[in-house]
Residue frames relative to the residue before (quaternion, step in Angstrom):
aa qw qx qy qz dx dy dz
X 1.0000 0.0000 0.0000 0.0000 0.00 0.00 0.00
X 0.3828 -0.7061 0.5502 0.2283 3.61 -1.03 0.59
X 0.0969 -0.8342 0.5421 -0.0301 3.06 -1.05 0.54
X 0.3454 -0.7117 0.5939 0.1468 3.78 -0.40 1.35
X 0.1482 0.7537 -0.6328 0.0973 3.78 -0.86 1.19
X 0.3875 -0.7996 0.4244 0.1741 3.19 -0.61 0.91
X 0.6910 0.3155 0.0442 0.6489 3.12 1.97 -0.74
X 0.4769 -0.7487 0.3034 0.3465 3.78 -0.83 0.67
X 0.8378 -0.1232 0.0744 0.5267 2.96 1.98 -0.93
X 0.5252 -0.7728 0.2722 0.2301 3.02 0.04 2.15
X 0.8348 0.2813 -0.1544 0.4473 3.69 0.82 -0.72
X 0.3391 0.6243 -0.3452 0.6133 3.53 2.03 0.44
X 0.3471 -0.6455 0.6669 0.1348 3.52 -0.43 1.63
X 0.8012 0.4772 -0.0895 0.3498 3.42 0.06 -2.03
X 0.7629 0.3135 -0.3501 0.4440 3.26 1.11 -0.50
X 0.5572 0.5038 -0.4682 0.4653 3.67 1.24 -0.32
X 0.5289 0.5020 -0.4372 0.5264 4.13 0.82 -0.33
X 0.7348 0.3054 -0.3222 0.5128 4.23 0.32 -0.46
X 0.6925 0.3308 -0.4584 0.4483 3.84 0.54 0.00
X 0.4954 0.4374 -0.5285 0.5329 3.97 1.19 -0.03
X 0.6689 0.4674 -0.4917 0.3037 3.70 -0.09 -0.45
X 0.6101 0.6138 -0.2369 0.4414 3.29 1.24 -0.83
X 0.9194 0.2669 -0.0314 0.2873 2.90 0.22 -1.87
X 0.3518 0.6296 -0.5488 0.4226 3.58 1.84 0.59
X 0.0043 0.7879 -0.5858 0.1898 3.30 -0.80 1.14
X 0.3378 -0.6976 0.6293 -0.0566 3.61 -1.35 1.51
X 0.0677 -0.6723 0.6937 0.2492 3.15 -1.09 1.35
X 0.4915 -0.6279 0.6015 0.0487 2.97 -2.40 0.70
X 0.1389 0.8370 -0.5041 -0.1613 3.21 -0.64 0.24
X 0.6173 -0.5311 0.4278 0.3921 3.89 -1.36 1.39
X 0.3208 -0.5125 0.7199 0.3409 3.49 -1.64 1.02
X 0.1628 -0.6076 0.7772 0.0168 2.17 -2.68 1.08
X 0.2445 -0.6231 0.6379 0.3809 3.73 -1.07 0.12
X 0.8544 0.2389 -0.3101 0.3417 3.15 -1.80 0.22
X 0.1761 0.7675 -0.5933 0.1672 3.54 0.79 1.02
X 0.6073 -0.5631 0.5472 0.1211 3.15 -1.64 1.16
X 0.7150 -0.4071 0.4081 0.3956 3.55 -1.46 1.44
X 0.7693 0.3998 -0.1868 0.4620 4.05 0.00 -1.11
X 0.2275 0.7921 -0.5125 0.2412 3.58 1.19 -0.01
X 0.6656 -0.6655 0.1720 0.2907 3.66 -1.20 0.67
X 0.6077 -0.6042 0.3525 0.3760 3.09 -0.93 0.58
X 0.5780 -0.5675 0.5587 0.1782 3.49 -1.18 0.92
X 0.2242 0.8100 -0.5375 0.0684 3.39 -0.88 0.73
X 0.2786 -0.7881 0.5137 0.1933 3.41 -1.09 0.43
X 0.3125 -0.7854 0.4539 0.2817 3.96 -0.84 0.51
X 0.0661 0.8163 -0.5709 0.0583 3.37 0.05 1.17
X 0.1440 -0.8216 0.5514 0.0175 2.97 -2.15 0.29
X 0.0568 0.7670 -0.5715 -0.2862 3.79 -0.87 -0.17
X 0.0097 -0.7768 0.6231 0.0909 3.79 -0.85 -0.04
X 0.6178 -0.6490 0.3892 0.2135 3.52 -1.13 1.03
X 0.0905 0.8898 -0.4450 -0.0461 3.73 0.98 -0.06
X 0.7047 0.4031 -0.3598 0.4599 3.78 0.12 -0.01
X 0.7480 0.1288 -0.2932 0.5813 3.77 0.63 0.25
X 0.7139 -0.5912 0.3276 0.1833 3.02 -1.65 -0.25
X 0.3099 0.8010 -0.3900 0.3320 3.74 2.21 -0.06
X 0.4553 -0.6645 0.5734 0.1495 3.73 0.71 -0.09
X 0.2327 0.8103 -0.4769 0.2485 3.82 1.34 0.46
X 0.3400 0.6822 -0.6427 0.0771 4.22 0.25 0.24
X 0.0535 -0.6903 0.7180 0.0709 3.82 -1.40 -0.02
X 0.2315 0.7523 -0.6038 0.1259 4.02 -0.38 0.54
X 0.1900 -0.6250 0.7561 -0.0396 3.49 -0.97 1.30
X 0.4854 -0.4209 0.7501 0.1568 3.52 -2.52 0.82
X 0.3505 0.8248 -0.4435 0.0122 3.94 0.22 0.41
X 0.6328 -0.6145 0.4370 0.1757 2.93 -1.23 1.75
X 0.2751 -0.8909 0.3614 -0.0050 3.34 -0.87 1.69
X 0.6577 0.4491 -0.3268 0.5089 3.13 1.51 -0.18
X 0.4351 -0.7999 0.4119 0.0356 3.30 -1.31 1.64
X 0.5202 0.5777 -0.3421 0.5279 3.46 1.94 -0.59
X 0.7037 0.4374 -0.3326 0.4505 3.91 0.89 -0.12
X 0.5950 -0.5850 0.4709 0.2862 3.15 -2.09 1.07
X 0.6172 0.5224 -0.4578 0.3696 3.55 0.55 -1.26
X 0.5853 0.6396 -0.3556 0.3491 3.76 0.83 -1.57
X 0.5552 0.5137 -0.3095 0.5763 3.36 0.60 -1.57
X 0.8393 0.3610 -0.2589 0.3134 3.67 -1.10 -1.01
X 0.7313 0.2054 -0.3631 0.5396 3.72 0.64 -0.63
X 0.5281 0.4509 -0.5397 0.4760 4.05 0.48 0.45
X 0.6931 0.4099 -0.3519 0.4772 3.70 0.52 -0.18
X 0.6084 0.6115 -0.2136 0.4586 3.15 1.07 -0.50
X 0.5903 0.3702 -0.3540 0.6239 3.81 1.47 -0.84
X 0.7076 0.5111 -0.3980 0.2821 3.79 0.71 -0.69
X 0.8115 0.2084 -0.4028 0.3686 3.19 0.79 0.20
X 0.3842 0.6042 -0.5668 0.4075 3.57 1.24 0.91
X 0.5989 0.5156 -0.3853 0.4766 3.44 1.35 -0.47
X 0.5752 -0.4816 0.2578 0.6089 4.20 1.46 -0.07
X 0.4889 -0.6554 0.5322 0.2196 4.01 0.92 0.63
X 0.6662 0.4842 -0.4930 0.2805 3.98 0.25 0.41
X 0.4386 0.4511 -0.6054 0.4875 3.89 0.76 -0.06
X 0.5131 -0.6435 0.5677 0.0175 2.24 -2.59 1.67
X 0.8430 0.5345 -0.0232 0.0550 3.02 1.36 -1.00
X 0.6224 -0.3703 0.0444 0.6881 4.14 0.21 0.59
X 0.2362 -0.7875 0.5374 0.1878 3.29 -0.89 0.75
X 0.3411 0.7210 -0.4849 0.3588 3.45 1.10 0.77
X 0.6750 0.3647 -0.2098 0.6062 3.41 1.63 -0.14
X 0.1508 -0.8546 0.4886 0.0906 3.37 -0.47 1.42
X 0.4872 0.6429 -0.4459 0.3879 3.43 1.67 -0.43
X 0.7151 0.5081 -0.2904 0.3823 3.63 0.67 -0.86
X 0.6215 0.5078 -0.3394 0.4906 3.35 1.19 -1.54
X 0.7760 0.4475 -0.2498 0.3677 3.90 0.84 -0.22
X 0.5293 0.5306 -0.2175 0.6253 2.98 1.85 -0.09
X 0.6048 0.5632 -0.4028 0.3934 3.61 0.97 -0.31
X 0.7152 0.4169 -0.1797 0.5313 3.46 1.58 -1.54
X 0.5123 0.5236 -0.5026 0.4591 3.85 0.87 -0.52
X 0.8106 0.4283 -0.2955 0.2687 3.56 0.42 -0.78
X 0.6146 0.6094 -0.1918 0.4627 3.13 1.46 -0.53
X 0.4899 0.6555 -0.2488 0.5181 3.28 1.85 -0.67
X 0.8009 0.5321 -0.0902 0.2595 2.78 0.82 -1.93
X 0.6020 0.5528 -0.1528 0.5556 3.28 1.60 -1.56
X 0.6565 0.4268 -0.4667 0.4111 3.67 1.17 -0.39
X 0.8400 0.3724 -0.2782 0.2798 3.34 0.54 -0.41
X 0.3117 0.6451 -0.5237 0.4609 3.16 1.78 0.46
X 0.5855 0.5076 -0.3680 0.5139 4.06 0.83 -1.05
X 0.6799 0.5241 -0.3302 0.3926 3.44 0.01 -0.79
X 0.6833 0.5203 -0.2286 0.4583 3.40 0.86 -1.20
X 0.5381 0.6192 -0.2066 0.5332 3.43 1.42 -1.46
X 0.7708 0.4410 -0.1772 0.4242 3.56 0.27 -1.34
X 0.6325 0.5379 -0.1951 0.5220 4.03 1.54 -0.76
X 0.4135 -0.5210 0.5917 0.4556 3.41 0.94 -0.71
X 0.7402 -0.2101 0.6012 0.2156 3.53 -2.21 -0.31
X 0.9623 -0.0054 0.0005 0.2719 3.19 -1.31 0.43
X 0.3718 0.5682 -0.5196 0.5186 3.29 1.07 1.30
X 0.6522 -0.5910 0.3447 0.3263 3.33 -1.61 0.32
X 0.5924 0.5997 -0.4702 0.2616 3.32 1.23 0.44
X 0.4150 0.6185 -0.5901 0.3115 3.12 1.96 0.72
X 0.6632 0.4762 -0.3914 0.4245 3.67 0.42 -0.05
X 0.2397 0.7531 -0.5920 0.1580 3.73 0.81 0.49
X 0.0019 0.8809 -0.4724 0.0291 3.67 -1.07 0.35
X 0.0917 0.8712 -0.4757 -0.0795 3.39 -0.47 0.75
X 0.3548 -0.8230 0.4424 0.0335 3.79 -0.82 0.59
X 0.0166 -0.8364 0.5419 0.0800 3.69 0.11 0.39
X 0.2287 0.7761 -0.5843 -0.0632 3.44 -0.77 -0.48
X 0.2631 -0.6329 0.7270 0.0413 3.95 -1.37 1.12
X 0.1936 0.7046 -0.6819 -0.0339 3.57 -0.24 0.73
X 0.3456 -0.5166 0.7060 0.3396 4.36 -1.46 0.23
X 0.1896 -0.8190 0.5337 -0.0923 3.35 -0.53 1.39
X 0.6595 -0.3370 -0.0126 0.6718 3.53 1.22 -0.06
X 0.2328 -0.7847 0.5714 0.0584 3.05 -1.89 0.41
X 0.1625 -0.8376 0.5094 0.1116 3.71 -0.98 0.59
X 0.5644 -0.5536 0.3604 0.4951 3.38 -0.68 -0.20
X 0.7287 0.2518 -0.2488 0.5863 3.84 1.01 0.04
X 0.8885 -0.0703 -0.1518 0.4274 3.71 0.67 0.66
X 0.2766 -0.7289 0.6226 0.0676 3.51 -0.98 0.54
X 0.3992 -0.7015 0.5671 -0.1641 2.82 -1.68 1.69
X 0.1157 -0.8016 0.5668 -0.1508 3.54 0.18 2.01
X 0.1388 0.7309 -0.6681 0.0128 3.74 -0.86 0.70
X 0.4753 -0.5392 0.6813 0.1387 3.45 -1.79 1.15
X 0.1654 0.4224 -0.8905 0.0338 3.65 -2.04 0.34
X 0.0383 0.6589 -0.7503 0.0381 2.39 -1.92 1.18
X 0.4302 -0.7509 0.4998 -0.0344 3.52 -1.28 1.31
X 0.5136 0.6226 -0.5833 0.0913 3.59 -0.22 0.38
X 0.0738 -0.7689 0.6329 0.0527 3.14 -2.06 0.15
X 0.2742 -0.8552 0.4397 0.0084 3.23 -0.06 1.63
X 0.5294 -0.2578 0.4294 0.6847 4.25 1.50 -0.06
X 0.4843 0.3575 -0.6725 0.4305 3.03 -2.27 1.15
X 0.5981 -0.4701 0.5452 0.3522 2.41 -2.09 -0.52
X 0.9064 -0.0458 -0.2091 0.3641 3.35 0.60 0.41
X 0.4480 -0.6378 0.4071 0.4762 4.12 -0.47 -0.47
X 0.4091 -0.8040 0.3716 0.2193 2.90 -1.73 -0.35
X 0.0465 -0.8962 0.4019 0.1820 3.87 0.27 0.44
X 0.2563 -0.7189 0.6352 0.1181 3.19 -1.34 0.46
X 0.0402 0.7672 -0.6385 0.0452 3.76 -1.29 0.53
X 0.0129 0.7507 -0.6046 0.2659 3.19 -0.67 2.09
X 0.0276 -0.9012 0.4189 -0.1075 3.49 -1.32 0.23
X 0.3390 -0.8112 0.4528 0.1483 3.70 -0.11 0.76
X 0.0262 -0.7287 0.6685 0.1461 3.44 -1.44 0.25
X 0.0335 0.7906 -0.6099 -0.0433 3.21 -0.58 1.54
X 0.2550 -0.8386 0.4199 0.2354 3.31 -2.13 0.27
X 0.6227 -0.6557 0.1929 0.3808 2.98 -0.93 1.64
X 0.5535 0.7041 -0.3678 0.2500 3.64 0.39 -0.46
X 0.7646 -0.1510 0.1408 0.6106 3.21 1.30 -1.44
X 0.6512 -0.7058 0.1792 0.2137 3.22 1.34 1.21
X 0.3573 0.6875 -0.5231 0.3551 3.33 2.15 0.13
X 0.4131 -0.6750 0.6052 0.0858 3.43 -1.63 1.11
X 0.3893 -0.8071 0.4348 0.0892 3.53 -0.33 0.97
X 0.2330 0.6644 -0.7084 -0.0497 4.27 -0.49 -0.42
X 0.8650 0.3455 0.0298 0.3627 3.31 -1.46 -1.89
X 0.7090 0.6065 -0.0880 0.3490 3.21 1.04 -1.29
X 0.6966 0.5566 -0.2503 0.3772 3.00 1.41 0.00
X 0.4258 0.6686 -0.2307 0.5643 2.79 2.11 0.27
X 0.3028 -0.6427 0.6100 0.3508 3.20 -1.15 0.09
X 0.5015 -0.4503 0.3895 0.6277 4.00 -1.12 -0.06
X 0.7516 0.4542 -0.3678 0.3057 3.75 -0.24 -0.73
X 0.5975 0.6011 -0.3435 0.4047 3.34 1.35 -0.62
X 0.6275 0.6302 -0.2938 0.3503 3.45 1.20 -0.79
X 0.5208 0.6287 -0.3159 0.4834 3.21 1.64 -2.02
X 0.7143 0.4846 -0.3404 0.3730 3.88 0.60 -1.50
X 0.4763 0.6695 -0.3712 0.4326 3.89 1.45 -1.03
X 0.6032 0.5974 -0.3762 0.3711 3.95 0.41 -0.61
X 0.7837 0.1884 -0.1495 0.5728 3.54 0.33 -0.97
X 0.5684 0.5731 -0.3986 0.4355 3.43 0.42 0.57
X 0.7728 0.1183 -0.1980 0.5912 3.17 0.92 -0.88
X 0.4419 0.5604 -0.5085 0.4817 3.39 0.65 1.04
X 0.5534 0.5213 -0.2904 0.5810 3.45 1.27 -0.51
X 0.6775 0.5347 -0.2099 0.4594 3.40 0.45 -1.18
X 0.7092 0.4370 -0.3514 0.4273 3.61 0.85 -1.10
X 0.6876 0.6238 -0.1448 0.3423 3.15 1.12 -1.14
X 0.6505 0.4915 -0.1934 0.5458 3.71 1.19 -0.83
X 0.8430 0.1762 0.0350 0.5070 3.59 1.28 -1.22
X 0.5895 0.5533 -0.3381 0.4817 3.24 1.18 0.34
X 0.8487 0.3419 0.1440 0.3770 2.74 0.74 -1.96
X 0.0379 -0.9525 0.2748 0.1255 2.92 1.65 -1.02
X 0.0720 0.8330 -0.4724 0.2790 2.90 1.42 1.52
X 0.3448 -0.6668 0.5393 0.3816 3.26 -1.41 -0.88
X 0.8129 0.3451 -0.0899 0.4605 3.09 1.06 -1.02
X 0.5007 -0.4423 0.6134 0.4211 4.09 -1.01 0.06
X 0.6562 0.4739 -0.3901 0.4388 3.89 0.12 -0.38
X 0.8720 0.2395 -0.1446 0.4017 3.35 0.84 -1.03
X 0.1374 0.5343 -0.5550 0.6226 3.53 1.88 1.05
X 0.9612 0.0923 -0.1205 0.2305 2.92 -0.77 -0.74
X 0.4264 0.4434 -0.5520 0.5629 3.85 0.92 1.16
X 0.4033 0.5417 -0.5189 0.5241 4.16 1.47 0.49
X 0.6572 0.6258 -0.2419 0.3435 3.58 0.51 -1.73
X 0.3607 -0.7030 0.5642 0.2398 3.25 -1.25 1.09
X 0.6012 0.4976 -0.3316 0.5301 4.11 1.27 -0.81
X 0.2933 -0.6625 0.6724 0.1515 3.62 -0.75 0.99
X 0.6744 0.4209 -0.3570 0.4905 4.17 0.81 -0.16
X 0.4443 0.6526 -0.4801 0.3823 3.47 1.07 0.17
X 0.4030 0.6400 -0.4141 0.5064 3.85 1.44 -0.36
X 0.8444 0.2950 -0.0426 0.4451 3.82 0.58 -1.26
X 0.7404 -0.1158 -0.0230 0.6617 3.37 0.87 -0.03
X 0.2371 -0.8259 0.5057 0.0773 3.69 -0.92 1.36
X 0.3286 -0.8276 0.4244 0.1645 3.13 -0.60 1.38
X 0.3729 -0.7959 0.4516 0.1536 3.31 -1.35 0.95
X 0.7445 -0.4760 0.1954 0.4254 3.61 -0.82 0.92
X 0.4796 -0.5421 0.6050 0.3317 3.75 -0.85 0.60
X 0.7828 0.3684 -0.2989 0.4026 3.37 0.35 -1.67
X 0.6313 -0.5800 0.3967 0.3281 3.54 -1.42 0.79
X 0.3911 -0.7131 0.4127 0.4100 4.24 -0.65 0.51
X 0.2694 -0.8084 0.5025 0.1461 3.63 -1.17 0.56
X 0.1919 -0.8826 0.3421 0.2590 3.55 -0.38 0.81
X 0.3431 -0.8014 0.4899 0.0068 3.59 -0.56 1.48
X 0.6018 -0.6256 0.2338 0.4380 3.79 -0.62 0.79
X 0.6563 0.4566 -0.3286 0.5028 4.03 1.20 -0.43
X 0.8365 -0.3758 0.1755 0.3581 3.74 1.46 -0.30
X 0.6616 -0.4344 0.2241 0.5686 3.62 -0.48 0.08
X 0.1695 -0.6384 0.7430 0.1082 3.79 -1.16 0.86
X 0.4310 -0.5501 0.7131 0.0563 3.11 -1.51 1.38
X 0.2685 0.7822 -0.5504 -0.1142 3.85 -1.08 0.05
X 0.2663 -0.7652 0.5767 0.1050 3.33 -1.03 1.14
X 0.1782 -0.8494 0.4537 0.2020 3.50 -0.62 0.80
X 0.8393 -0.2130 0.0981 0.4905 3.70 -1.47 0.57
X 0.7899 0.1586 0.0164 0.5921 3.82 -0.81 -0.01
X 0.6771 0.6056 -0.3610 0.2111 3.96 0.15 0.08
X 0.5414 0.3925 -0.0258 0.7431 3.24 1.95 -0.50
X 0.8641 0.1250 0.3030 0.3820 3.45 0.05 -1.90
X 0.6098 -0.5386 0.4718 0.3398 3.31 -1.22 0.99
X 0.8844 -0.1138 0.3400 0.2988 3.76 -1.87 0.20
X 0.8824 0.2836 0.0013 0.3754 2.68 -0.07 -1.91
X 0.4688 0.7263 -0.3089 0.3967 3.53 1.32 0.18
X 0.5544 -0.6889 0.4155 0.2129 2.62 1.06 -1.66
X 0.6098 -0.3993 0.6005 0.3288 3.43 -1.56 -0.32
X 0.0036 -0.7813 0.6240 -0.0168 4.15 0.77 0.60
X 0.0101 -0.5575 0.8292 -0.0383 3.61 -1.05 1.49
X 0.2416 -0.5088 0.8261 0.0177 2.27 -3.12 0.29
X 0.1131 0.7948 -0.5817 -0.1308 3.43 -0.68 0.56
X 0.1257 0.8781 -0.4448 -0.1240 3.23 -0.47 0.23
X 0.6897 -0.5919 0.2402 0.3411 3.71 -0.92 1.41
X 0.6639 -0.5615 0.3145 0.3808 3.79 -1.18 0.71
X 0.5880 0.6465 -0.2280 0.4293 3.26 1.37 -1.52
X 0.7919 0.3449 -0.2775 0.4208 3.94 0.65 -0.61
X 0.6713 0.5045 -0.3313 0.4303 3.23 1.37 0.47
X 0.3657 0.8320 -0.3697 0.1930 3.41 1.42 -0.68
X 0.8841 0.1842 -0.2688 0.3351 3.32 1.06 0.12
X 0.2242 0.8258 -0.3446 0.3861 2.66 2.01 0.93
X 0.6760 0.6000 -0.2322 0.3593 3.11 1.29 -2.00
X 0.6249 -0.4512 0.5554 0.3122 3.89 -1.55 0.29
X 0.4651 -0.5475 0.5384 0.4405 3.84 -0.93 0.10
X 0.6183 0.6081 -0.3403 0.3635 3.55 1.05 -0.60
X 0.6564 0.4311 -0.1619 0.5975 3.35 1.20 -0.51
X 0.6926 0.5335 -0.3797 0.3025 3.00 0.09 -0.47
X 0.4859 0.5406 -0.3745 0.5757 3.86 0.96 -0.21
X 0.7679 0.3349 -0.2563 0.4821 3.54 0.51 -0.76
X 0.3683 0.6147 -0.4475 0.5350 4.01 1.62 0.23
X 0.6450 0.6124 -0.3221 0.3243 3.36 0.68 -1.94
X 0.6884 0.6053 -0.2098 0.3402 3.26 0.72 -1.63
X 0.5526 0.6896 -0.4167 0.2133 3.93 1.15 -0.78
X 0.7238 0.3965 -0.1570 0.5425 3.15 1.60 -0.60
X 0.4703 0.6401 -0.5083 0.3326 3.50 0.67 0.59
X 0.6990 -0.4314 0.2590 0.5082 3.58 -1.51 1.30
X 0.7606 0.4546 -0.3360 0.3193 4.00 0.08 -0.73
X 0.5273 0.5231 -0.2835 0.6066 3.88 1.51 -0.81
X 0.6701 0.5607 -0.2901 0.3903 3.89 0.82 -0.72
X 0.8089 0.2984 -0.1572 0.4816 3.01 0.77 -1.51
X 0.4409 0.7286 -0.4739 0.2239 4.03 1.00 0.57
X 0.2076 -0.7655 0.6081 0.0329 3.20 -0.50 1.52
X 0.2022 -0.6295 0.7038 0.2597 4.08 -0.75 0.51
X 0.0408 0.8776 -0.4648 -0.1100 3.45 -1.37 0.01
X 0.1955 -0.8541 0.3533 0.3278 3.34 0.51 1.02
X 0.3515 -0.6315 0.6432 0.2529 4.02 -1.40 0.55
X 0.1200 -0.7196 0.6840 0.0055 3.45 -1.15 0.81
């Protein structure tokens, strides 16, 4: 069975600190000459990280630097409240708008720790943020959150979510990119999809003796978490316990542009068109070590 982990090992202080060192990661994008008005977005790699104790406090966002723009404006408001939506302040500064929530994170679980006593597993408590730009086009750009925490137990918990915004006027897409029938059609598809490439079952009987909803046999539920659109296609995402036991996972679905084309809104679609344009081609992710 596959298994989406955001981390190598939920109850591994040391090892969830060596796969963040690794696995913060910046997307790049090849220079071009003659780049188009919508050309990429500008970003900076920022960060905060708790460093004087041991809570494992890091938060680090790809953040989008130019302040005179709508799209900018909307996916920086948009991390602030995945980050809990209560800082007040200019969000032209990401060093702070990340420093406001690392600390608050942080200062809670010093109390906790304070309030438990010493030597319990909430000395290994950890939390983990990441904003990575996950793909990009010449008419929109594709921002996804993971977040990591673990507070003692036997294990943590992660989460993986994400926005599609457009560059034009910064409107942020999810659900909406569907039509209503298109969605109704979204069920057996990504059931199919989980099931061939997730799971790697054989049968519809044995999808769903994985499944935690025994009505998922009769009507398949679709992802709480909004879909995100990724350079091979639309990613379905089911989070921890929503579908599936623990041990499952983070259950994705991707599923190519071409089998949806008539799924999409007229509104969307122009911004489908775009997956293949010189700027959606030439995205290169690259991980920093």
């Amino acid at each position: 069975m596959k298994k989406r982990s955001l981390c190598f090992k939920y109850g591994n202080f040391s090892a969830v600190l060596f796969a963040l060192a690794l696995g913060l990661a910046s997307c790049h994008l090849e220079k071009k000459t003659g780049t188009a008005p919508n050309s990429a977005i500008k970003t900076e790699d920022i960060s905060w990280e708790e460093k004087s104790s041991a809570e494992g406090c890091k938060v680090a966002a790809a953040y989008p630097t130019d302040n005179s723009s709508a799209v900018t404006q909307n996916i920086r408001e948009w991390m602030n409240e995945q980050l809990g939506g209560t800082y007040a302040g200019s969000l032209d500064d990401g060093k702070k708008l990340l420093e406001y929530y690392g600390t608050e994170r942080a200062e809670k679980i010093k109390k906790a720790i304070a309030e438990i006593g010493e030597n319990t597993s909430m000395d290994a408590s950890a939390y983990y943020v990441q904003f990575k730009k996950a793909f990009e086009t010449e008419k929109f750009i594709t921002y996804t959150a993971e977040i990591y925490e673990y507070s003692g137990g036997a294990h943590g918990g992660e989460s993986l979510s994400g926005g599609v915004f457009r560059k034009s006027d910064g409107r942020k897409f999810g659900w909406d990119m569907f039509t209503a029938s298109g969605k109704e059609k979204l069920r057996g598809m990504i059931k199919n999809g989980l099931k061939n490439k997730f799971f790697k079952v054989n049968s519809d009987e044995e999808l769903y003796e994985m499944l935690l909803d025994e009505n998922a046999r009769y009507t398949f539920p679709l992802p709480e978490t909004a879909p995100v659109c990724r350079p091979n296609g639309v990613e379905f995402i089911y989070q921890q316990y929503e579908i599936a036991p623990y041990a499952a996972g983070i259950p994705t679905c991707t599923l190519p542009y071409d089998a949806l084309e008539n799924l999409f809104t007229v509104t969307m679609k122009p911004l489908i068109e775009s997956t293949t344009d010189s700027l959606a081609l030439t995205y290169n992710p690259i991980v920093k070590r």
